[in-house]
N, C-alpha and C positions, 0 to 999 in steps of 0.2 A: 624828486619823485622816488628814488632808488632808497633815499634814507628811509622813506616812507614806507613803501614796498615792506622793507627788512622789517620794519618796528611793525606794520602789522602782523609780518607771517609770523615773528617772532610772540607776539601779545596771544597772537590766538591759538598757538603751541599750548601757549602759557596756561590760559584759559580753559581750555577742553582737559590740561590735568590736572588743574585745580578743580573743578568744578567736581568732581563723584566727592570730594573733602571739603564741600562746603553743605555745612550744615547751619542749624538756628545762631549757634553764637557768632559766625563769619559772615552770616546776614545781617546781624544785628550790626556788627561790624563796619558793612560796608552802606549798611545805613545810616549813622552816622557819619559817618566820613562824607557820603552825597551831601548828608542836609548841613552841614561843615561849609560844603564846597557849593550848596545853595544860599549859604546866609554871605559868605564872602563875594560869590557873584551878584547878590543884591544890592551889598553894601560899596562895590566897586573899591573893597581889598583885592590889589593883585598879588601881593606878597601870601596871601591865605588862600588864594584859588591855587597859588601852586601848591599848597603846602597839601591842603586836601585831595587834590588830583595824584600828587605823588602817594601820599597813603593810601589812595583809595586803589590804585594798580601795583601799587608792594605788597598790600596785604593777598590779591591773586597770584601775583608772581609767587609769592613765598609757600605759598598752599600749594603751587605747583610740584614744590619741590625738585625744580631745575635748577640751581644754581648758575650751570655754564651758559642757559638760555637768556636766565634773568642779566648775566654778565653782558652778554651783547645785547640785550636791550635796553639796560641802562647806557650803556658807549654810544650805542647809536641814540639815544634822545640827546646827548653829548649838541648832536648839530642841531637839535630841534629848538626857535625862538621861544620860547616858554611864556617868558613877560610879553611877546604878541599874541598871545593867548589867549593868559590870564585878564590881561586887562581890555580883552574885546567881551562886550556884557551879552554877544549874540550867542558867540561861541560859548561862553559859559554855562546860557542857560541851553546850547543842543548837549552840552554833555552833561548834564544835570539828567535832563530827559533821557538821555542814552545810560546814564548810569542806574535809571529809575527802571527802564527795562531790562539792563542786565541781570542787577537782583532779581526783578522777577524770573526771567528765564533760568537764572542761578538755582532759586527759590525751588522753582518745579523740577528740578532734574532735565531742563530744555540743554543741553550742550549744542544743540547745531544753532539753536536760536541765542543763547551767547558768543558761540564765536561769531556770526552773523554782526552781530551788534559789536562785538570788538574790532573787526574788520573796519564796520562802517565810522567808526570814532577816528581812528586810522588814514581811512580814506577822506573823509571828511577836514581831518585835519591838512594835508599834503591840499586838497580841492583850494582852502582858504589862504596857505601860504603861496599857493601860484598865483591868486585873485590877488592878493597885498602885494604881492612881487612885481605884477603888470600892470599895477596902478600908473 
């Protein structure tokens, strides 16, 4: 939960100063990458769900322009199961949807209803590895 914790507060740093530097072409952007990361959760590629999920929160991190932020949240996904992730088709398609609403909120200049939504990817994720864990 502590790994989790970090990777959110850290993602929604991320997020709130990227977000005034996204404009039409970093939408365009990260719409691609979703419908990427929608065709690969449909097709039950797990090797392409990660591959789109990681472009899809590099390309915010890097609009951030934190480097030392984006440093510890890459380290801390370090412990995160990725390929339990990817290849769950439920979880694929809540961050599909959650990616759908980020744009949007990106889209209108929403910052609190993005980090909102990065948060809850975050939480969401931590929710599902304790449910796998106590199986």
């Amino acid at each position: 939960m502590d790994i989790f914790w970090l990777q959110g507060r850290i993602a929604v740093e991320l997020v709130r100063r990227a977000a005034p530097k996204i404009g039409e072409p970093e939408i365009a952007e990260l719409r691609k990458f979703n419908a990427s990361l929608a065709a690969a959760v449909a097709n039950g590629r797990a090797e392409e769900v990660e591959v789109s999920e990681f472009e899809f929160h590099r390309l915010i991190n890097r609009l951030a322009e934190a480097s030392k932020l984006a440093w510890f949240l890459n380290n801390a996904t370090r412990y995160t199961p990725t390929r339990l992730y990817a290849s769950d088709p439920e979880w694929g398609r809540a961050a599909v949807s959650n990616h759908e609403q980020l744009i949007k909120a990106l889209d209108v200049g929403d910052v609190d209803a993005a980090c909102t939504l990065m948060r809850k990817q975050f939480t969401d994720g931590a929710e599902r590895l304790v449910a796998y864990r106590d199986m």
